[in-house]
VMD Tcl script that builds the backbone (N, CA, C; Angstrom):
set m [mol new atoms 435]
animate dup $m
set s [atomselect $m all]
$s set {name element resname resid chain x y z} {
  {N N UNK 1 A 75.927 27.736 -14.689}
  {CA C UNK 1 A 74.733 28.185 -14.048}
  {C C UNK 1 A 73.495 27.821 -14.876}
  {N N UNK 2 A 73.512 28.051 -16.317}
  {CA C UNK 2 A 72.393 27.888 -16.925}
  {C C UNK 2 A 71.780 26.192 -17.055}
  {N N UNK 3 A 73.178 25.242 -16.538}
  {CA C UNK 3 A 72.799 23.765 -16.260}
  {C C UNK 3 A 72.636 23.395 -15.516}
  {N N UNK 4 A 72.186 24.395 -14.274}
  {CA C UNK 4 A 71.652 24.011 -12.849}
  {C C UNK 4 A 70.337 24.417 -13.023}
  {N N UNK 5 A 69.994 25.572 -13.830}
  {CA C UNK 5 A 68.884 25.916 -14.100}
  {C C UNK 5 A 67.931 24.644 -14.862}
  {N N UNK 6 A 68.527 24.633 -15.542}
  {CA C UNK 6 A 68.185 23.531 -16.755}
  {C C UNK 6 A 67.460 21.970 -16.176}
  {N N UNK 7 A 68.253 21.522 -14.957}
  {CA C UNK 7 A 68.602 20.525 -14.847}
  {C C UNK 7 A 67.543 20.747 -13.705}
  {N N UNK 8 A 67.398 21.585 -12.766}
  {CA C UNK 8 A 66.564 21.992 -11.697}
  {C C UNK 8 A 64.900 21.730 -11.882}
  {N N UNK 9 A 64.889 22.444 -13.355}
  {CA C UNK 9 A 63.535 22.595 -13.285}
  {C C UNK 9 A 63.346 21.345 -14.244}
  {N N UNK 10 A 63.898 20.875 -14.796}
  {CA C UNK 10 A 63.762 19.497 -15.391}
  {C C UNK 10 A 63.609 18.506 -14.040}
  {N N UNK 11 A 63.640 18.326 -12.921}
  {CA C UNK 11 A 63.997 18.022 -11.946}
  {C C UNK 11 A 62.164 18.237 -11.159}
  {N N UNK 12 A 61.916 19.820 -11.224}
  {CA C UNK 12 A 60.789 19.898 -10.886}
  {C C UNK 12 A 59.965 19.622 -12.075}
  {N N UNK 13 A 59.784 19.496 -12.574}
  {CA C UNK 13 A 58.638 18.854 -13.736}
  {C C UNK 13 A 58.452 17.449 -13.394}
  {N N UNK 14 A 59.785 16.821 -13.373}
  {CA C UNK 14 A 59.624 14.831 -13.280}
  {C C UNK 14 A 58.855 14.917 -11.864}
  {N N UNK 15 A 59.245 15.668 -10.755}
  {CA C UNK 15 A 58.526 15.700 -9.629}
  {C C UNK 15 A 57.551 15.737 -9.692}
  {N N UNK 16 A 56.877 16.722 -10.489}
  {CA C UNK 16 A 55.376 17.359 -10.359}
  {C C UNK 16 A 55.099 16.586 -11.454}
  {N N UNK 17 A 55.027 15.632 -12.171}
  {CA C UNK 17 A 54.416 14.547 -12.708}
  {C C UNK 17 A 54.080 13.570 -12.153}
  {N N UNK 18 A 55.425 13.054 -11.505}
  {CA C UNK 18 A 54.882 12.245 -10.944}
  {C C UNK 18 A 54.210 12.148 -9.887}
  {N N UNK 19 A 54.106 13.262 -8.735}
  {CA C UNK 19 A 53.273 13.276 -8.247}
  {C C UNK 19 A 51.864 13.964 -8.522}
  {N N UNK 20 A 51.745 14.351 -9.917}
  {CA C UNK 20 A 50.110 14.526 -10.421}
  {C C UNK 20 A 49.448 13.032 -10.412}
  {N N UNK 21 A 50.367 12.517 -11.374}
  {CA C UNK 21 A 50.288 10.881 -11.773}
  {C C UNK 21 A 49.524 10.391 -10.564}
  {N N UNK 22 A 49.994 10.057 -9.939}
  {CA C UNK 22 A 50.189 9.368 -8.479}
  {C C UNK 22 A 48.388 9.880 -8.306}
  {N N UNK 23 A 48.675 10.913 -8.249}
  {CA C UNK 23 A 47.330 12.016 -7.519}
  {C C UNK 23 A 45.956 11.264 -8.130}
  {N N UNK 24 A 45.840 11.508 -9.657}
  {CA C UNK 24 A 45.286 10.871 -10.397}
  {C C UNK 24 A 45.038 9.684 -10.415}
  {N N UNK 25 A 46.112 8.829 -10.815}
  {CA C UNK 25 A 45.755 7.251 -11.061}
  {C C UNK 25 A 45.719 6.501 -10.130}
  {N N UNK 26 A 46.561 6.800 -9.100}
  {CA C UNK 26 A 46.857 5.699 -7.817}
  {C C UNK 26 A 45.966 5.849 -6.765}
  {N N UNK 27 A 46.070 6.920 -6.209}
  {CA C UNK 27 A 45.910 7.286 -5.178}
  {C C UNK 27 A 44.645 6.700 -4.598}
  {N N UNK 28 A 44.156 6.144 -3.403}
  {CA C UNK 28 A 43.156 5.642 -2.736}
  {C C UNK 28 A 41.775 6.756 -3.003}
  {N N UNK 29 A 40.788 6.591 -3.715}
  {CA C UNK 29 A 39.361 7.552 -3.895}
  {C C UNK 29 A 38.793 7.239 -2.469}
  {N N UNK 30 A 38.291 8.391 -2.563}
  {CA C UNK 30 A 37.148 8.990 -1.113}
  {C C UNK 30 A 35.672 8.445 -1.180}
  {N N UNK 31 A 35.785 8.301 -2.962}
  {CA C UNK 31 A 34.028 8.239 -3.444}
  {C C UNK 31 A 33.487 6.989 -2.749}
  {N N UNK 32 A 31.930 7.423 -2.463}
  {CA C UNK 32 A 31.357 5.998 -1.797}
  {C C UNK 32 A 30.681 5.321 -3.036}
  {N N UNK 33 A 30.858 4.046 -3.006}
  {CA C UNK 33 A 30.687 2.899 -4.174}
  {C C UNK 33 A 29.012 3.022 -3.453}
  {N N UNK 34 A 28.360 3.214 -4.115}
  {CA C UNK 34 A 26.916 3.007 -4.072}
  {C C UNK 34 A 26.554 1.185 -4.595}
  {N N UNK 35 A 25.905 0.945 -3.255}
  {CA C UNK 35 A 25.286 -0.133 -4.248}
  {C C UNK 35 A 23.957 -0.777 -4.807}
  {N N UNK 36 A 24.663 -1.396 -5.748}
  {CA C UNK 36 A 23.327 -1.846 -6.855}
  {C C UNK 36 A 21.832 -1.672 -6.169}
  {N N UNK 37 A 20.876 -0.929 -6.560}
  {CA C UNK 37 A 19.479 -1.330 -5.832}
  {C C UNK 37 A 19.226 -2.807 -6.494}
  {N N UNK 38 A 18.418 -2.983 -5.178}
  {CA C UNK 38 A 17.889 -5.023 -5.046}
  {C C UNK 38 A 16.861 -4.890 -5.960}
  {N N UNK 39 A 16.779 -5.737 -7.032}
  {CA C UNK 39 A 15.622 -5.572 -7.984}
  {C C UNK 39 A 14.777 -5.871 -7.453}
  {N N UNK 40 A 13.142 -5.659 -7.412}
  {CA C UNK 40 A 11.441 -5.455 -6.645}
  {C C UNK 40 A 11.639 -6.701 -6.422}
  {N N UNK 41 A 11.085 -7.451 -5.206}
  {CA C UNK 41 A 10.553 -9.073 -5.334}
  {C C UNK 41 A 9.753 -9.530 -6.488}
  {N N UNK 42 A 9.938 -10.504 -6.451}
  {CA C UNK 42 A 9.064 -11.205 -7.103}
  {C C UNK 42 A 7.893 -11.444 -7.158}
  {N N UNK 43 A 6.717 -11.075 -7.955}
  {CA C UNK 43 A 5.397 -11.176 -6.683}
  {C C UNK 43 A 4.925 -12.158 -7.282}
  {N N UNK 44 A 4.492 -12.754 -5.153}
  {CA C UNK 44 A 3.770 -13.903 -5.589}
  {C C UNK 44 A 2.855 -14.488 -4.597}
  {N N UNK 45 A 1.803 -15.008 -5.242}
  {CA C UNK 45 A 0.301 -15.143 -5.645}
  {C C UNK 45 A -0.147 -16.481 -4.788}
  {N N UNK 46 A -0.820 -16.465 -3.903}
  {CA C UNK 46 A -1.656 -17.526 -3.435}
  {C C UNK 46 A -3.234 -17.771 -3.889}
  {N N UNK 47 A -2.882 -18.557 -4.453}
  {CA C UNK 47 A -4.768 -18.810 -4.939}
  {C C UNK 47 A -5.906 -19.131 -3.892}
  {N N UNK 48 A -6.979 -18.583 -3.369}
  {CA C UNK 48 A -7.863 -18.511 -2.708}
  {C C UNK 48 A -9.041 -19.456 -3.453}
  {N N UNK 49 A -9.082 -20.529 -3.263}
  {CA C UNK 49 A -10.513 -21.036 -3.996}
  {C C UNK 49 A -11.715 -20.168 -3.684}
  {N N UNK 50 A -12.787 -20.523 -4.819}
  {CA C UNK 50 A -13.596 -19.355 -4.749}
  {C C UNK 50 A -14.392 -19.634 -3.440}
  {N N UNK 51 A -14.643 -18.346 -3.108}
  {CA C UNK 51 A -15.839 -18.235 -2.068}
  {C C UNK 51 A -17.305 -17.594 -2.669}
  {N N UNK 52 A -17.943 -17.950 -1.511}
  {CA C UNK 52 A -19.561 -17.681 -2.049}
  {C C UNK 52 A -20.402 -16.340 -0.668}
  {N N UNK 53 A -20.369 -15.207 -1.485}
  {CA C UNK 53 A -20.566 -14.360 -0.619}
  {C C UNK 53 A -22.107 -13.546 -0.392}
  {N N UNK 54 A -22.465 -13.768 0.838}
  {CA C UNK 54 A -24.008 -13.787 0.827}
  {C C UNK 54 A -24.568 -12.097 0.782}
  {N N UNK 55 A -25.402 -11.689 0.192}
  {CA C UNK 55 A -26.008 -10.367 0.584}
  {C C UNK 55 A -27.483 -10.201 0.308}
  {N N UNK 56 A -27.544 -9.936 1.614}
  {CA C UNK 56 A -29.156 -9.829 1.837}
  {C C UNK 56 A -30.041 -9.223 1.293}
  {N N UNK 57 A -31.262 -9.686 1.206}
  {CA C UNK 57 A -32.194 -9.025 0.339}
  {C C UNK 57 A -33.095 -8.814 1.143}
  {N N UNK 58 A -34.116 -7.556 1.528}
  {CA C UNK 58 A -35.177 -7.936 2.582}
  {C C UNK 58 A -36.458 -8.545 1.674}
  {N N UNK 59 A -36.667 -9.603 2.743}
  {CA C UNK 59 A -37.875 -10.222 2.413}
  {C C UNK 59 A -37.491 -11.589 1.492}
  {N N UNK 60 A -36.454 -11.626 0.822}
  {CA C UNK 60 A -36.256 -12.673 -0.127}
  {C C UNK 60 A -34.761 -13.462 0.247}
  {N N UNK 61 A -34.566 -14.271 -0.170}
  {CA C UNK 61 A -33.576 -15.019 0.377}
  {C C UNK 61 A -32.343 -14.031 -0.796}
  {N N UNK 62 A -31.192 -14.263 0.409}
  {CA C UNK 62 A -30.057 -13.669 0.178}
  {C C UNK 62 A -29.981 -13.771 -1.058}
  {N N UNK 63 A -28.744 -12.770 -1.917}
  {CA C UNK 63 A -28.201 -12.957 -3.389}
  {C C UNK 63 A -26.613 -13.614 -3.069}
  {N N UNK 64 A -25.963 -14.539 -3.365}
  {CA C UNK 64 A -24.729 -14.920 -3.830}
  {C C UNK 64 A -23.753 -14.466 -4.966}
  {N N UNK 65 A -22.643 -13.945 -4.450}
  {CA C UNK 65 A -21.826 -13.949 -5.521}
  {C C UNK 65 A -20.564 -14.753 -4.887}
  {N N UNK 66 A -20.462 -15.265 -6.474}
  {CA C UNK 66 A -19.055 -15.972 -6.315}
  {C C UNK 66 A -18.007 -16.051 -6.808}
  {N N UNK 67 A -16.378 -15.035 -5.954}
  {CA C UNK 67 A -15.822 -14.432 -5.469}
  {C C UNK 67 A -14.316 -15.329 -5.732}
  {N N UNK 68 A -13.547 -14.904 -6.537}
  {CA C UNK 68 A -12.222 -15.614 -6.929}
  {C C UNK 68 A -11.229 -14.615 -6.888}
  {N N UNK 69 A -10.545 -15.009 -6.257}
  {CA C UNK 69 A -9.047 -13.770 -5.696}
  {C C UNK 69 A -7.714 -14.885 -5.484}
  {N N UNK 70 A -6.484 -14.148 -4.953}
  {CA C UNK 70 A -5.303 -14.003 -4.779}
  {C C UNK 70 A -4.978 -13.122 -3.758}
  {N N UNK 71 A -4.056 -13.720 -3.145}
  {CA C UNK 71 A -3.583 -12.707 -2.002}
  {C C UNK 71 A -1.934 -12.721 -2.632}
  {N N UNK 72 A -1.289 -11.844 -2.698}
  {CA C UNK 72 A 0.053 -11.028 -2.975}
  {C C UNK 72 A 0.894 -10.785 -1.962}
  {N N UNK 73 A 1.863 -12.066 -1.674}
  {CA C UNK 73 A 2.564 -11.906 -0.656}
  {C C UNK 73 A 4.087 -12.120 -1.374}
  {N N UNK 74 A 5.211 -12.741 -0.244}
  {CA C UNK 74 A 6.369 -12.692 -0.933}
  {C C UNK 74 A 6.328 -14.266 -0.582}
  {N N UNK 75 A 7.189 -14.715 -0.579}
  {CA C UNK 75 A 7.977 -16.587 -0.702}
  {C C UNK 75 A 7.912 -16.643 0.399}
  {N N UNK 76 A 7.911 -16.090 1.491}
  {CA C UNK 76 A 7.992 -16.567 2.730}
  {C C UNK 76 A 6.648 -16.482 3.622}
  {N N UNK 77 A 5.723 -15.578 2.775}
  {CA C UNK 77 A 4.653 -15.257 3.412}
  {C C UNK 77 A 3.611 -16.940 3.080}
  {N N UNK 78 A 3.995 -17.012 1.517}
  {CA C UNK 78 A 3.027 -17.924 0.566}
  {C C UNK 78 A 2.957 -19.111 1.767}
  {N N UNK 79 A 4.395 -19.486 1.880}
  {CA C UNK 79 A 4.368 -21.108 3.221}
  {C C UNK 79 A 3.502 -20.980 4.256}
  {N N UNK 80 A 3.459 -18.873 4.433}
  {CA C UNK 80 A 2.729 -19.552 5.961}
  {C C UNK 80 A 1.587 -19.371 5.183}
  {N N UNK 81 A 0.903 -18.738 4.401}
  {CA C UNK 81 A -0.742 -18.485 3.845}
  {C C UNK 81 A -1.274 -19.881 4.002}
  {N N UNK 82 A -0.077 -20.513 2.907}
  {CA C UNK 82 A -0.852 -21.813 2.363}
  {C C UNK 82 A -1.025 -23.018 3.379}
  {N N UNK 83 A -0.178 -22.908 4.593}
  {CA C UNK 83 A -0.306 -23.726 5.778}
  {C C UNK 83 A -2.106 -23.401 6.284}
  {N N UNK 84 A -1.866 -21.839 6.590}
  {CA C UNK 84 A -3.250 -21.219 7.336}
  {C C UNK 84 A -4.638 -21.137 6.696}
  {N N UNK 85 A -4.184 -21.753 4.884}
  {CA C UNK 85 A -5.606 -21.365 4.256}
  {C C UNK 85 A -7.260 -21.677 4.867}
  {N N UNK 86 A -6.786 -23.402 5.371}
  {CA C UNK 86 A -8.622 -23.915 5.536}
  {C C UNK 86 A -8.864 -22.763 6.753}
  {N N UNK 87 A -7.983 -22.098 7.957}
  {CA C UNK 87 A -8.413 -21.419 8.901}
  {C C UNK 87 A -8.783 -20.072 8.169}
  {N N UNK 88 A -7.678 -19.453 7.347}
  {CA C UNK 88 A -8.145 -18.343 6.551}
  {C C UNK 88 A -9.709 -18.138 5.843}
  {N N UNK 89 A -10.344 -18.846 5.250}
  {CA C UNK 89 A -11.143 -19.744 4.730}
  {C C UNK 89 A -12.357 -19.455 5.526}
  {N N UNK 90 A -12.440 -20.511 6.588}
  {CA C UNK 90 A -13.036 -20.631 7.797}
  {C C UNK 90 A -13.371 -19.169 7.845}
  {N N UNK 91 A -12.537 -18.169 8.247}
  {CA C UNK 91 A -12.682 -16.826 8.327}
  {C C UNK 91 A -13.158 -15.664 7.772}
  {N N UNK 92 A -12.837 -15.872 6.589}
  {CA C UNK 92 A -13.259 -15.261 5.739}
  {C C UNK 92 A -15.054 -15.540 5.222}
  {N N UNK 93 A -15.260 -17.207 5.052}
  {CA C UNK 93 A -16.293 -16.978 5.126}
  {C C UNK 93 A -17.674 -16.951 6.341}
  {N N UNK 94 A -17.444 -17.237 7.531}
  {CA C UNK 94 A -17.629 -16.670 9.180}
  {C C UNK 94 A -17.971 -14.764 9.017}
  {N N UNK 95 A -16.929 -14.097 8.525}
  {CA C UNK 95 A -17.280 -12.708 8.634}
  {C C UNK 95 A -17.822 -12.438 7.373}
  {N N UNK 96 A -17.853 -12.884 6.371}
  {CA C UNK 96 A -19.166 -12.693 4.688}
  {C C UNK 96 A -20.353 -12.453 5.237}
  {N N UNK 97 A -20.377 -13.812 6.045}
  {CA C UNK 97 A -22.140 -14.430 6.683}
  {C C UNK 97 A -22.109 -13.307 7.853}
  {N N UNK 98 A -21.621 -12.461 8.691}
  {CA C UNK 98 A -22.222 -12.288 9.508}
  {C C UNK 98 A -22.472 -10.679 9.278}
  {N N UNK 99 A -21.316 -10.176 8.294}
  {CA C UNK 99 A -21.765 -8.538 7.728}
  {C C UNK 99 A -21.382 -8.847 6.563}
  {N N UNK 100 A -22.292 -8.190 5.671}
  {CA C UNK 100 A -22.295 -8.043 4.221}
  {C C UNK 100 A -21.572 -7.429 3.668}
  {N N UNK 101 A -20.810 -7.673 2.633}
  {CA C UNK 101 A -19.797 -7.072 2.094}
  {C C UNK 101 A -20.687 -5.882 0.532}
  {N N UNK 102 A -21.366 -5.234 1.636}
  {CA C UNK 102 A -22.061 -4.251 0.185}
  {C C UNK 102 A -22.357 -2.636 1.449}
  {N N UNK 103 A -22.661 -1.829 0.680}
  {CA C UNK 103 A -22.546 -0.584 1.645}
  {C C UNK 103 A -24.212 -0.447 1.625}
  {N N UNK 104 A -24.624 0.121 3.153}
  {CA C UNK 104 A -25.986 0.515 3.293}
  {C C UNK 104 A -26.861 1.287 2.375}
  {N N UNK 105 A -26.102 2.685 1.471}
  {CA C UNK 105 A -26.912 2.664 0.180}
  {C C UNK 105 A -27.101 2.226 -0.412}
  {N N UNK 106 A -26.397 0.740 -0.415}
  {CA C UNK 106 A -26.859 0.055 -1.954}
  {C C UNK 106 A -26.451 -1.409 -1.009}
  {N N UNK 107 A -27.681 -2.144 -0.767}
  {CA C UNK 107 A -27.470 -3.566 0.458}
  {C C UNK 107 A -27.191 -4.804 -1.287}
  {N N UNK 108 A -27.999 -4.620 -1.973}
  {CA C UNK 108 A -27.796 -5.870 -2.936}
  {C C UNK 108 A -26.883 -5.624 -4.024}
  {N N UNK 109 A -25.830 -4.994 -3.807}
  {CA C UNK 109 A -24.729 -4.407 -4.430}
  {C C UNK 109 A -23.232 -5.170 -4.151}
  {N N UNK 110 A -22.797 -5.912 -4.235}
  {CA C UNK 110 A -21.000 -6.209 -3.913}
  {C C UNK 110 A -20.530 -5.096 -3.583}
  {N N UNK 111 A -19.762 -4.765 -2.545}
  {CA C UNK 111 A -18.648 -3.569 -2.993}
  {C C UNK 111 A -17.071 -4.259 -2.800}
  {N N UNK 112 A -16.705 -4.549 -3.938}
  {CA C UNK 112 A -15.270 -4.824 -4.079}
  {C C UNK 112 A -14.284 -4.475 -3.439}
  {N N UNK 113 A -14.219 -3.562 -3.196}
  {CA C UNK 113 A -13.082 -2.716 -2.486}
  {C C UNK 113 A -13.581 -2.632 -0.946}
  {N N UNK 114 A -14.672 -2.886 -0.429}
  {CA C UNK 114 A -14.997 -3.210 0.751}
  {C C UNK 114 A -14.669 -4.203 1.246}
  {N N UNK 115 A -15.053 -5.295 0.288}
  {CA C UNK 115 A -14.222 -6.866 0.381}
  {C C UNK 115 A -12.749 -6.830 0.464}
  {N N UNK 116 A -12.432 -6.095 -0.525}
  {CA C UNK 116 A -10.812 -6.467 -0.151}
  {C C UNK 116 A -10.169 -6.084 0.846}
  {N N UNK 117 A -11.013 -5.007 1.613}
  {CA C UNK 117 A -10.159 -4.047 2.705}
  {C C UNK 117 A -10.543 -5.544 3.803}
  {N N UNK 118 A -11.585 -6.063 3.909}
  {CA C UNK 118 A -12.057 -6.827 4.993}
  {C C UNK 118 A -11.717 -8.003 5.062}
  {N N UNK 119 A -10.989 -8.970 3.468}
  {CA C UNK 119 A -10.338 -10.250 3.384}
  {C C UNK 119 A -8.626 -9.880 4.088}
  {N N UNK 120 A -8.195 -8.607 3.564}
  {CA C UNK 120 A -6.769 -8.483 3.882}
  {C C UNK 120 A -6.609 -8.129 5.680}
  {N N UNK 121 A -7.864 -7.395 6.147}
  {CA C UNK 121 A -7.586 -7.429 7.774}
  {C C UNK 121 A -7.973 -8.261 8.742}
  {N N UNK 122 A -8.429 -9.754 7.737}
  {CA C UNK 122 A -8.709 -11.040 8.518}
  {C C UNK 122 A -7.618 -11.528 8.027}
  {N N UNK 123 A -6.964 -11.607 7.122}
  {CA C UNK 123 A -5.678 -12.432 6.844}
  {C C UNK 123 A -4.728 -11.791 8.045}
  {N N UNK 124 A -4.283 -10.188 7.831}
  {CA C UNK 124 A -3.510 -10.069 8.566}
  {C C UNK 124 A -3.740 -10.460 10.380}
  {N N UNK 125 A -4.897 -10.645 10.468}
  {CA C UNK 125 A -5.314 -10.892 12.116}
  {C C UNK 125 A -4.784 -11.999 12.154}
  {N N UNK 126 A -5.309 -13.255 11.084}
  {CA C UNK 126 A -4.835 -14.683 11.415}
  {C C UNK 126 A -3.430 -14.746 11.380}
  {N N UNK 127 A -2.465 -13.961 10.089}
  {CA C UNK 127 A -1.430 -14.816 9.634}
  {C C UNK 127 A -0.136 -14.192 10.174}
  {N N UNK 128 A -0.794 -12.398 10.677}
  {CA C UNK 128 A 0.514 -11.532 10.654}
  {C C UNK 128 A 0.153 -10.362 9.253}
  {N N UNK 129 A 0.721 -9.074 9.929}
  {CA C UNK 129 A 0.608 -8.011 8.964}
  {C C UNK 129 A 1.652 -7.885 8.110}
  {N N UNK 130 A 2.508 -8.710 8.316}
  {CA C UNK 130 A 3.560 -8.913 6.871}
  {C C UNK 130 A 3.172 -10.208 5.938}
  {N N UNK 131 A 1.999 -11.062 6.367}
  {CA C UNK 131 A 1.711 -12.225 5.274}
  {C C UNK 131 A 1.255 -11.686 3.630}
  {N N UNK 132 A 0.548 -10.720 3.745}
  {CA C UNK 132 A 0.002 -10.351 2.634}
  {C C UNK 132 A -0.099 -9.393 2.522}
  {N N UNK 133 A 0.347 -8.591 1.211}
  {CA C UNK 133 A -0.037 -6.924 1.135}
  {C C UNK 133 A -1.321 -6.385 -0.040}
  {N N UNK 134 A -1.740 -7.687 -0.212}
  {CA C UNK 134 A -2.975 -7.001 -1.150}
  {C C UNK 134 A -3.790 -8.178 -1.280}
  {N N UNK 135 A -5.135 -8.283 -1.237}
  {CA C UNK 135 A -5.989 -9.082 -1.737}
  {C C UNK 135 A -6.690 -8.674 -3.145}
  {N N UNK 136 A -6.432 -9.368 -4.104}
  {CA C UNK 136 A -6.792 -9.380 -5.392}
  {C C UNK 136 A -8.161 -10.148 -6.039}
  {N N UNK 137 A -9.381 -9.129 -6.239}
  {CA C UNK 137 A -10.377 -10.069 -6.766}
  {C C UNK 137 A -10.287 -10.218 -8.463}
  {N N UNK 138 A -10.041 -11.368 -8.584}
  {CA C UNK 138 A -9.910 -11.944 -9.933}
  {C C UNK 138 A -11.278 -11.721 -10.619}
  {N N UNK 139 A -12.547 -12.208 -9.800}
  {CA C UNK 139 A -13.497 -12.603 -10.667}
  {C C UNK 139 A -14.765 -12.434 -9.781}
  {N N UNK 140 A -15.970 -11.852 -9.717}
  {CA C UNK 140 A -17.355 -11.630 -9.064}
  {C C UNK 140 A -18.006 -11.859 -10.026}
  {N N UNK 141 A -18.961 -13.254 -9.901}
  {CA C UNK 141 A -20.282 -13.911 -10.621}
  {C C UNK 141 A -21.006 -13.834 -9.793}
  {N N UNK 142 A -22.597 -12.797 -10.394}
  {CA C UNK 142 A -23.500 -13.202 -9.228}
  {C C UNK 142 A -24.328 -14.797 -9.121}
  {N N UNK 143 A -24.705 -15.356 -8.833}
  {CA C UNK 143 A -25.614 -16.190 -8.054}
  {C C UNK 143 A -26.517 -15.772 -9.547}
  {N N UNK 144 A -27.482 -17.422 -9.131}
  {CA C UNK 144 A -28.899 -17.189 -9.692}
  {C C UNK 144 A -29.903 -16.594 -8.876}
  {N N UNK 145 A -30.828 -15.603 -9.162}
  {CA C UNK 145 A -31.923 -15.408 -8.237}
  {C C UNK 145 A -32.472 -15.709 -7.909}
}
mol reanalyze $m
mol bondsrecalc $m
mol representation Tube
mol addrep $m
């Protein structure tokens, strides 16, 4: 009797190993494999030759500044920018000349950030609202007086 005992639970142990084992090492996981985040694009840069941006003076002939940027698109945007530039161009300087890129408290003033809101919603009119997500002014020189 005591080698049925013996032998029994020696019997349940190899069982219950090996099926811990099993449980543990083998067995198919539930867990969801997350995957890798896509590293940021690449950003990249279309050069805008400079433009020359007029603001009025009353009584005296306009002041010029001249206006060097980048537009910040991805690889697929750059092909179509750089296809559309002379029309972009065309456009950009068409709406300079016809409203001033400076705010009514201050007419002989640049406002930068006025410009950029107004280069990026003529790009997106011409090119598409996925061509470019930022217009970048590099550089504002005023004009001689």
């Amino acid at each position: 009797m005591n080698k049925m005992v013996l032998f029994g639970g020696l019997a349940v142990l190899l069982l219950g190993g090996g099926g811990g084992a099993y449980f543990f090492l083998l067995a198919p996981k539930d867990e969801k494999v997350e995957e890798a985040p896509k590293p940021p694009a690449t950003p990249v840069y279309v050069v805008v030759d400079q433009i020359s941006v007029p603001l009025p003076r009353k009584g005296r002939a306009p002041r010029y500044f001249f206006v060097s940027m980048n537009l910040l698109t991805t690889e697929e945007g750059k092909a179509k920018l750089t296809a559309l530039m002379p029309k972009l161009r065309d456009a950009y300087l068409r709406d300079l000349n016809a409203n001033p890129a400076s705010r009514p408290e201050r007419p002989e003033e640049l406002d930068v950030d006025l410009l950029k809101q107004r280069i990026l919603a003529i790009t997106h009119e011409i090119a598409g609202a996925d061509s470019a997500s930022e217009a970048l002014i590099l550089r504002s020189v005023p004009g001689p007086n």
